[in-house]
Structure formats: structure tokens, C-alpha cells
C-alpha positions as CSV (number, residue, x, y, z in Angstrom):
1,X,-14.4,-2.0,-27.8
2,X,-10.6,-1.0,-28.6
3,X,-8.3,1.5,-27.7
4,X,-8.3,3.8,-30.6
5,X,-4.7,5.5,-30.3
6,X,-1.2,5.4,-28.3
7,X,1.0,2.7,-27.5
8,X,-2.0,0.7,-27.1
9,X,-3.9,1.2,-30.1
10,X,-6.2,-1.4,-31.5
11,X,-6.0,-3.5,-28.4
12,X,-9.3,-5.1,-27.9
13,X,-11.0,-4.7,-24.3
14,X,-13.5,-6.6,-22.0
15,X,-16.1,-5.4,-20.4
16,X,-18.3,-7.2,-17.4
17,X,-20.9,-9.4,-18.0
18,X,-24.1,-7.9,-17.0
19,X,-25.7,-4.5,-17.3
20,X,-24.1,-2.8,-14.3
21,X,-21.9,-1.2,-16.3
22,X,-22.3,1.3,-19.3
23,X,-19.5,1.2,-21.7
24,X,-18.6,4.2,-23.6
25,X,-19.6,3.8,-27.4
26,X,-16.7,4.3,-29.2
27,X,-18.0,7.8,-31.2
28,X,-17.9,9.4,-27.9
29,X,-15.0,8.2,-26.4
30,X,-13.6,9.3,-29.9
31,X,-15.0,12.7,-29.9
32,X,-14.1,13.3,-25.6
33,X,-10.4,12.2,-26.0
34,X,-9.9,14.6,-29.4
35,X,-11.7,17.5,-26.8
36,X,-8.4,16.8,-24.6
37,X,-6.1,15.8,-26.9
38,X,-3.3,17.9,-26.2
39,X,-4.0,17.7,-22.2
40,X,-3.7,13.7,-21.5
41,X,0.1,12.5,-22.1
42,X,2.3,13.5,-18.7
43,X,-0.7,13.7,-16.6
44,X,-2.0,11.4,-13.3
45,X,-5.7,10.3,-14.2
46,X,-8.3,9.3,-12.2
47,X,-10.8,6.8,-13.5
48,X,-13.7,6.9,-10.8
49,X,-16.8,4.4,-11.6
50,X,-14.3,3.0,-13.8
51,X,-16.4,-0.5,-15.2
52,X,-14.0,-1.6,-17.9
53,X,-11.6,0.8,-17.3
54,X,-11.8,1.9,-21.0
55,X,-11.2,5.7,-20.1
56,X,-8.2,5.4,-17.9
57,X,-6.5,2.7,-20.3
58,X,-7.5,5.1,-23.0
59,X,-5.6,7.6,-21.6
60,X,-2.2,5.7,-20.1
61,X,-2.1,4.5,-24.0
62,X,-1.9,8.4,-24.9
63,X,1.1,9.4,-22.7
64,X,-0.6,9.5,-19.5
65,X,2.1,8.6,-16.5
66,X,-0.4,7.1,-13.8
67,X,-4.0,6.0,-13.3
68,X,-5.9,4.8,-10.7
69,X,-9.1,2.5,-11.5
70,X,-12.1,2.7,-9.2
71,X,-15.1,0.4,-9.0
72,X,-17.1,-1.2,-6.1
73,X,-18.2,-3.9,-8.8
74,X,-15.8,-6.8,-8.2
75,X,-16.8,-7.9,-11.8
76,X,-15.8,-4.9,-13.0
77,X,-12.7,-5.1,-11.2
78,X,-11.7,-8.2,-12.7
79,X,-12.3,-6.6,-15.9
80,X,-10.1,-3.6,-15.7
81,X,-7.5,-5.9,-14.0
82,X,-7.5,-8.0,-17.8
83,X,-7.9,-5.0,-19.9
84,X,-4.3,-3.5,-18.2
85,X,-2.7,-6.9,-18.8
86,X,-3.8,-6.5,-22.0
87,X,-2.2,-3.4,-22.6
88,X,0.5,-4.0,-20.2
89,X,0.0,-1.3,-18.1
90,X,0.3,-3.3,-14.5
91,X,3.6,-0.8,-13.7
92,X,1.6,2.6,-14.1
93,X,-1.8,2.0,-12.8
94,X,-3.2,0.7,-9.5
95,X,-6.7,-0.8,-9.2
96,X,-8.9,-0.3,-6.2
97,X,-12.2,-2.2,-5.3
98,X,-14.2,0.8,-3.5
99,X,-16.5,3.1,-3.8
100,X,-15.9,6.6,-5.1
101,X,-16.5,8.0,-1.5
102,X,-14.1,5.5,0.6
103,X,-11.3,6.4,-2.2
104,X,-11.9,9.8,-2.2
105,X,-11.6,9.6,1.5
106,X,-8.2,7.9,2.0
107,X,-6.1,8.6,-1.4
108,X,-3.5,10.7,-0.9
109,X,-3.1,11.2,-4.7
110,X,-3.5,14.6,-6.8
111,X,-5.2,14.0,-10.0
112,X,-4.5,16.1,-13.2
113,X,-7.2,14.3,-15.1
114,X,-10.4,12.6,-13.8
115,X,-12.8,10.8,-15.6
116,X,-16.8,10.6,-14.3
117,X,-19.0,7.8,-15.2
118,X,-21.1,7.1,-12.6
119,X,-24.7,5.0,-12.4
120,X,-26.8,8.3,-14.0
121,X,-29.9,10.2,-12.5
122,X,-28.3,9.2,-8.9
123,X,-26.5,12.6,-8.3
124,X,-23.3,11.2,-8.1
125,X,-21.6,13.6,-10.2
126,X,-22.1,16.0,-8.9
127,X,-20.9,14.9,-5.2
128,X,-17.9,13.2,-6.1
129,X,-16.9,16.6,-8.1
130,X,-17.1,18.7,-4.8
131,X,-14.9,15.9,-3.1
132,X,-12.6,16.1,-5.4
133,X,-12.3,19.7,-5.4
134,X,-11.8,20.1,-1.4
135,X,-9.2,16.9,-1.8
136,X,-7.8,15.4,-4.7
137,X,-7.1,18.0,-7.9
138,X,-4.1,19.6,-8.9
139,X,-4.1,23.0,-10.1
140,X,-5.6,23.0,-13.5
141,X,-6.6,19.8,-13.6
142,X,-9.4,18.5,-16.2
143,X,-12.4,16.6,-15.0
144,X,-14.8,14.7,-17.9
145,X,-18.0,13.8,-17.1
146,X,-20.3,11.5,-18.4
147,X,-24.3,11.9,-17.9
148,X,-27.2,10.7,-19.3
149,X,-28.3,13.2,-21.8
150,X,-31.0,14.4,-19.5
151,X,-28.5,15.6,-17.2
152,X,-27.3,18.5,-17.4
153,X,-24.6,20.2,-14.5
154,X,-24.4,23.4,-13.4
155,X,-21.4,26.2,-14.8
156,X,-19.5,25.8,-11.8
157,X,-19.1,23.1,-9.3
158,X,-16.9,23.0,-6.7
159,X,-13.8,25.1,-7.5
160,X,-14.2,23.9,-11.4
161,X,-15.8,25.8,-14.5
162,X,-17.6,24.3,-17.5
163,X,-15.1,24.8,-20.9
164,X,-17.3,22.8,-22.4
165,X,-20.1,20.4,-23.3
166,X,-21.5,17.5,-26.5
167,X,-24.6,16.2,-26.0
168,X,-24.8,13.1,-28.5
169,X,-27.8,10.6,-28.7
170,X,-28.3,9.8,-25.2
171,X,-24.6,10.9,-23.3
172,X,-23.5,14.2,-22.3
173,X,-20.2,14.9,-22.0
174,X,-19.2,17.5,-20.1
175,X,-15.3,18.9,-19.4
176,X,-14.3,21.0,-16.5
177,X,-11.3,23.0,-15.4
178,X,-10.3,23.0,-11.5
179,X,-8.7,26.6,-10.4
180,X,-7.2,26.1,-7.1
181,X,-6.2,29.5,-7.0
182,X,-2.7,29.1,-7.1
């Protein structure tokens, strides 16, 4: 696993021991981050279920100003702690050790840009979406989710509309835009 593009590129990245933790296979992280291209560098991301952090990092290495990494896997924390020393990314990102709910709950952070990878078939997409929407997006702001190919999400969810959706072998991916109504 590497970081394909941005100040970063060709860095190699861990990822935990164990099979907690899914990484994303290169070809779709490939094919999600061309699908945003032009809507990563300037923005604050959001890296919920984070395991190796590979999404967030992906982005801070294509312009992104901030991220913050969230796991409740303290083996996948360790690993996104060495995968941003590795990049050196330590002054632009912060790193919590929570689940999605508890961060949710208590950040006081608008995100422009969240990434979704939670444990699939457990409905977890879904609810952290409609947190985030009552909390924690800016207007406009981009949320990519990753499912298991089976799962497929509704139009509209919480404030946000499907743009669009590629199903590969056995991920969907699946990119909404918040409206806040501003």
C-alpha cells in the first residue's frame, strides 16, 4: 500500500496486524480519489473508521489543509500515527482513539470532506452520515463511502444526495454532497 499522488507520493504505508481492518485496494482508492480530484486540496477531511489511515493521508498528500483520524482500534491507531510520520504530516492532522459516535459527539470541527469505512453489514453508514449532517459538515461538503458491495444506500441521507456510485468486485463506493441550505 502507497500513496499514489501529492507531496507524498510513493510513500509506502502500514497497516495493522490482524483482520480488523480492511484496507482499501489500491484500484479503488485510485478510481475514488480521480471521482474527487478537483474537490480534495484546501479542504478539512474527516477520516472516520480510519484503520491505516490510507484515505485521510491520501488526501493531506493531495492539498488537503487538515484531517482528523478516527479509530477505536488502538492497533490501528498506532498505525496511522507511523503512516503520518511517514509522510510527515504530524502539523496538519490530529489522531483520536474513539469511536465514530464519542467524536462525533464532542468535535467541534466542520468537515469539507469525510471519508466512510466502517465494519460493513453493521449499519454504520448510514448512522454516522445522519450525525454528521445535524453536526459536523460544511456547506457543500463531500462524504465517500465505502460498503461491501451488497450494500447499497439510499438517494438521500441526512441532508446529503447521492452524485454518484462504482461498484467494483466486492466495494461500493458511493459519493455524496451535503446542502445545508445556505
Amino acid at each position: 500500500m502507497r500513496v499514489i499522488t501529492g507531496s507524498a507520493r510513493g510513500t509506502r504505508l502500514v497497516t495493522p496486524e490482524g483482520v480488523h481492518t480492511r484496507p482499501t485496494i489500491e484500484r479503488v482508492k485510485e478510481a475514488l480519489f480521480s471521482s474527487i480530484q478537483f474537490e480534495v486540496a484546501g479542504r478539512n477531511v474527516l477520516d472516520l473508521f480510519a484503520g491505516s489511515g490510507q484515505l485521510g493521508i491520501e488526501a493531506m498528500s493531495r492539498g488537503a489543509l487538515f484531517c482528523d483520524f478516527v479509530d477505536n482500534d488502538p492497533a490501528a491507531i498506532k498505525t496511522i500515527e507511523e503512516n503520518i510520520r511517514r509522510c510527515s504530516f504530524e502539523d496538519c492532522t490530529r489522531v483520536f482513539n474513539r469511536s465514530y459516535a464519542s467524536h462525533l459527539a464532542h468535535t467541534d470541527k466542520m468537515y469539507d470532506l469525510v471519508f466512510l469505512d466502517p465494519p460493513h453489514h453493521r449499519g454504520l453508514v448510514v448512522r454516522a452520515m445522519r450525525t454528521l449532517a445535524d453536526k459536523c459538515l460544511a456547506h457543500n461538503a463531500i462524504v465517500v463511502c465505502e460498503t461491501a458491495a451488497d450494500e447499497v444506500l439510499l438517494d438521500t441521507i441526512g441532508g446529503m444526495t447521492r452524485e454518484r456510485e462504482k461498484l467494483y468486485t466486492r466495494t461500493r463506493v458511493t459519493v455524496f454532497r451535503f446542502s445545508s441550505g445556505q
